[in-house]
N, C-alpha and C positions, 0 to 999 in steps of 0.2 A: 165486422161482426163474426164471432165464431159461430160453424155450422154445429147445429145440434153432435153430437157426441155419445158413444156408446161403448161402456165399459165393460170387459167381461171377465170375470173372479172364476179361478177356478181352485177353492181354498182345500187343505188336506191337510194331513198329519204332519208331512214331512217337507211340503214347498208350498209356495204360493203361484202362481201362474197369474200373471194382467196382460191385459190387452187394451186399447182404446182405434175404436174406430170414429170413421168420418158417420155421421148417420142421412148417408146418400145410397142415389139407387145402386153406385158400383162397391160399397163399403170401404172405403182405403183405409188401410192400416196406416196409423201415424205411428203407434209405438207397441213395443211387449217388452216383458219384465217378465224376472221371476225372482222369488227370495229362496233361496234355495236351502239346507240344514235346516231345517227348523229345529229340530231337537237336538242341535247341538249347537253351532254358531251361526246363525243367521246369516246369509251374505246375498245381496242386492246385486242384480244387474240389468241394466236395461236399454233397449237399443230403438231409435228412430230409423227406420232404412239401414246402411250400415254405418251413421254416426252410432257411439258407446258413450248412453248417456249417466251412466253410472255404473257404477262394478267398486265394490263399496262392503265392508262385514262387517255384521251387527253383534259386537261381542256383547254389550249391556242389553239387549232385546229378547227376551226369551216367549214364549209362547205364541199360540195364533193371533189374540187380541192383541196384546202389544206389538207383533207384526204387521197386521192389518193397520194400526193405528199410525203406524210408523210410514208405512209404503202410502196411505191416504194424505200423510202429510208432506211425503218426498211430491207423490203429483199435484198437491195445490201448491205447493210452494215454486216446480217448477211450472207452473202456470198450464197443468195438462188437466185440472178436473174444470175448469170453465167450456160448459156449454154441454156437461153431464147430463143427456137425459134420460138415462136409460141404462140400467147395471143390469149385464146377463152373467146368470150364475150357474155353472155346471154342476149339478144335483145328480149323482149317482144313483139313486133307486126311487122310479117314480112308484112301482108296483102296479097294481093292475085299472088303476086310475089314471094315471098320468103317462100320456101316448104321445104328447105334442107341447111345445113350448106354454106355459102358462103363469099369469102373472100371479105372484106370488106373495096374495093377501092372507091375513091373518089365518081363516079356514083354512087355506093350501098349504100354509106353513105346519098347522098344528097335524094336518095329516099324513104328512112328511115325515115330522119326528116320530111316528107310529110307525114306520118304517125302518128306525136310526139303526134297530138290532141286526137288522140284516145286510147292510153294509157298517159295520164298526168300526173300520177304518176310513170311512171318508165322508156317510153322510153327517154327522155332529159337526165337521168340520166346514162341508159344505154350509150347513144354515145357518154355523156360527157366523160364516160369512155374508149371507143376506140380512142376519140381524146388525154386525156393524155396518154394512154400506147403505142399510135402511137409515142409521141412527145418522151418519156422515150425508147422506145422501139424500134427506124428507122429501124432497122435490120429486126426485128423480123414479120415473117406474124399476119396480124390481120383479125380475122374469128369470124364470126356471128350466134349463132343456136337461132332460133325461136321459141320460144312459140306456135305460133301458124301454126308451122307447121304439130303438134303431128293430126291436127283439119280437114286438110286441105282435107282430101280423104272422109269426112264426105259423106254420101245423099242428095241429093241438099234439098230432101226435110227439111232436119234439118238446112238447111243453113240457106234457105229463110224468109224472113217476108212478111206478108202483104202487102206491098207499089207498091206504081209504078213501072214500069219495070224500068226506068229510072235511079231512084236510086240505085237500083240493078246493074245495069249495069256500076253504079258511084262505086258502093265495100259498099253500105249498106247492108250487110249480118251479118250472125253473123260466128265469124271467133273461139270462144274459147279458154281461156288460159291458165295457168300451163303447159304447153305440154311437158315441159322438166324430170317434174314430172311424168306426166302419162307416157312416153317415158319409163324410169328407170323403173317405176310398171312395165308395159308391161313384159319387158325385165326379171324381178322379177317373173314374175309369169311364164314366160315361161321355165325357170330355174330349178323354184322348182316343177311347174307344170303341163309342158309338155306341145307340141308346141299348143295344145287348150288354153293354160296361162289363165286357170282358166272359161274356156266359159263363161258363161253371166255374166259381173261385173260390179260394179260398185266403182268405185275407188273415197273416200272423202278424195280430200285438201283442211285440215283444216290447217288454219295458220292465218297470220292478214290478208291476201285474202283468201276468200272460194270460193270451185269451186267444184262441182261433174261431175264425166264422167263416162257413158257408153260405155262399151268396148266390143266387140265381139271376144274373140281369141284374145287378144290385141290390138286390132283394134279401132277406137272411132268410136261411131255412133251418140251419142250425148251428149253433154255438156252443164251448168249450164248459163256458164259466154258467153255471144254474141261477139256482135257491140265494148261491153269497157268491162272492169273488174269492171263493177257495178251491171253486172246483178246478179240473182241467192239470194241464201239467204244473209241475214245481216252478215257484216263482221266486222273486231276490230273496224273500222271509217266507213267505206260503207255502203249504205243505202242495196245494194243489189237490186233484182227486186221492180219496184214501177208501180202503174198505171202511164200510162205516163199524165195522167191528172193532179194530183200532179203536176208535171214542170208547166204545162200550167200555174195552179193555183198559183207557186209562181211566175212564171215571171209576169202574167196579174193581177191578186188582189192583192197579196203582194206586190207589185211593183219593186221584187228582180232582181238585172241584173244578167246576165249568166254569169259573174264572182264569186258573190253572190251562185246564185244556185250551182255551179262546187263544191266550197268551200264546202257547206254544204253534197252534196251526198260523197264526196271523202272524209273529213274529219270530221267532226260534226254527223256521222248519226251512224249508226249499231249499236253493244255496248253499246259505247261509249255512241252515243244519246238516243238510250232507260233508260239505267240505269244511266246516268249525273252524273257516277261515274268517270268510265272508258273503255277501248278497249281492256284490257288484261283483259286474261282468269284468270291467276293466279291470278287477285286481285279480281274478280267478284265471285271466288270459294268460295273465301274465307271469301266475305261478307254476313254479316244477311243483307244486308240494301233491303225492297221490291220489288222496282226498276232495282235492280243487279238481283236477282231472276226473275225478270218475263225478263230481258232480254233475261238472258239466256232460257226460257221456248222459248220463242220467237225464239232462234234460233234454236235451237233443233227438233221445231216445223216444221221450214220453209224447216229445212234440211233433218227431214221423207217424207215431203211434196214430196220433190224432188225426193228424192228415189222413192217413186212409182209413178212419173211422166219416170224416166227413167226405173224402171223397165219394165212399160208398153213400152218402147221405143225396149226395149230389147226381149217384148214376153217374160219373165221371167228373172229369178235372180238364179244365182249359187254362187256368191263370191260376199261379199261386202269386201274392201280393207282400213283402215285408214292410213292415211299419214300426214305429215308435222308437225310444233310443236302441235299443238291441238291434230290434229287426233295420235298423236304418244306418247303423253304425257298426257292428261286429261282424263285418268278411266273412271269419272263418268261421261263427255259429252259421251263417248263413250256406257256408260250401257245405259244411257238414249234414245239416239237414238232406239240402240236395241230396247229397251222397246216397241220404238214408233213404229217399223217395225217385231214385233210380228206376227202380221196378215200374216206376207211374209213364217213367218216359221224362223224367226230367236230367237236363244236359244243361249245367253252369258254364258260362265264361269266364273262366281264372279271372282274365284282367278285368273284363267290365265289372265284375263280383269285388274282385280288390279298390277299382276305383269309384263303387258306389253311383255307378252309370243307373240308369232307372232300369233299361233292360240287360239284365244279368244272366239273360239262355243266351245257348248259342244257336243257330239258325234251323239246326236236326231236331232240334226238342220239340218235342211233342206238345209239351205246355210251356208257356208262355211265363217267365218270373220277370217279377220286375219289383221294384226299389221304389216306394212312395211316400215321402216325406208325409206326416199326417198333419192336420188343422183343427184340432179341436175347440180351436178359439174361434175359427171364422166360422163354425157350427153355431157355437153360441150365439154369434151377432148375428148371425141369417137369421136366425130363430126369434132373436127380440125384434129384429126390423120389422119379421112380419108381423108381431104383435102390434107396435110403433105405428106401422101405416092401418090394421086393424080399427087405431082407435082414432083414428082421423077419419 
């Protein structure tokens, strides 16, 4: 008999992310997939351990729904959705409700898409995907962990902005997000670390969103990204933090609408718009062209910047932390930062830096960097498990 089973969707614009775990006390991974281009060629791959149980493109599949539809039927068919009970979904902005894993009935859903405007890149895409695994999946519970829940114990003072009480009191704050990411670091560093998980850190998700947090003990005290996932440095497409006079000046002289604008800070800007190349890392490395160079200077720049905005958040610096594809995979963004946070007392290891060893100082460094593959997945199934045993 198959042991109960738990899936975990983590649906978006531009991939799809799955997982399926064992649903026991140690959770084993049996498999992960991802469908990667969405918006352009769909391609499938997916791995057991290191069997490669497909690597596969979906040239006739276009959209999320017909992806979803497609990858539900790649796992029943190879016999991986038997013993389904349980889909966790990674939902990007719970807001000032939703702090903790929650299952995700009809009321929780409809209060969620109240929220859709403030992440528009990924929570539509997220509940589109609770509504198919719902429709594929009648049986099975369907559970929510949040992003921004990892945020939510913050200091008010780090919450707050400048404005009216009013709006404040409407959920204009800044709420933070990757938190399922920093969640797993946390947890990571507690592990290897000791239940101080590293004292004063600061944890870089680098990916095609960037986001840095300050962590106390594993704890967040402050974070990059606010109100949307635009704040903070430039990212593959995102413009990142801006004067907010910028908008004013394109909606009032430019005469751009706020369809216009949205378009351009979420897709046209970071990267991508400085270098008029691209938003990937791997092809901007790779270029001589001056443009791709001074973007990346640019972001390198933006993202020392930050570091000693949170260090000082911190009262000092013990650990800094790289994560996601950039932060886990790009060497020389990684030396170059260092470089830029010298002044803090940080000393890189060429080699262990070049060969993606975990600890990347060398032994004189004052702070402590290291290299930490992140788990966003096995966030989500911690998350539902404890729902799962909740309701036994």
């Amino acid at each position: 008999m198959t042991a109960p089973r738990i899936l975990t969707l983590n649906a978006g614009s531009s991939s799809l992310k799955f997982a399926i775990y064992e649903a026991t006390a140690d959770l084993p991974l049996r498999l992960v997939g991802q469908v990667s281009k969405l918006g352009a060629t769909p391609h499938l791959r997916v791995r057991a351990g290191t069997d490669v149980l497909a690597d596969e493109t979906w040239a006739d599949t276009q959209g999320l729904d017909a992806v979803l539809e497609r990858t539900f039927r790649w796992l029943e068919e190879a016999g991986w959705t038997e013993g389904v009970s349980a889909v966790g979904h990674r939902v990007v902005h719970g807001g000032l409700e939703f702090r903790a894993p929650t299952i995700l009935n009809t009321a929780a859903l409809h209060r969620l898409e109240v929220l859709a405007p403030l992440a528009p890149l990924h929570q539509p895409f997220n509940l589109r995907g609770v509504a198919m695994a719902a429709a594929h999946f009648p049986s099975a519970l369907q559970a929510g962990v949040f992003d921004t829940a990892f945020h939510a114990n913050q200091p008010q003072v780090a919450r707050l902005y400048a404005l009216p009480r009013d709006l404040i009191t409407d959920g204009v704050l800044s709420y933070g997000f990757h938190g399922l990411s920093y969640e797993y670091i946390a947890s990571a560093l507690r592990a290897q670390e000791g239940p101080g998980a590293g004292g004063r850190t600061v944890v870089l998700h680098l990916g095609s969103g960037v986001s840095l947090c300050a962590m106390r003990e594993g704890r967040s005290v402050a974070t990059t990204m606010g109100f949307s996932a635009l704040d903070g440095p430039p990212m593959s497409t995102r413009s990142g933090a801006l004067d907010p006079g910028v908008v004013l000046y394109l909606l009032q002289a430019r005469g751009m609408s706020v369809d216009e604008v949205s378009d351009l800070l979420y897709h046209r800007s970071g990267l991508l718009g400085l270098s008029g190349l691209s938003g990937d890392m791997v092809t901007l490395l790779a270029s001589s062209e001056p443009r791709a160079r001074e973007a990346l200077e640019v972001y390198v720049y933006r993202i020392a910047r930050e570091i000693g905005s949170l260090a000082a958040a911190l009262g000092g610096l013990d650990t800094m932390v790289f994560t996601a594809g950039v932060g886990e995979h790009a060497a020389p963004i990684r030396a170059r930062i260092a470089e830029l946070c010298g002044w803090l007392g940080v000393r890189l290891d060429p080699e262990a830096n070049r060969a993606g060893a975990r600890l990347i100082s060398r032994a004189e460094s004052t702070i402590k960097v290291l290299v930490i593959p992140t788990d966003e997945e096995g966030v989500i199934a911690r998350g539902v498990a404890g729902l799962m045993s909740a309701r036994t």
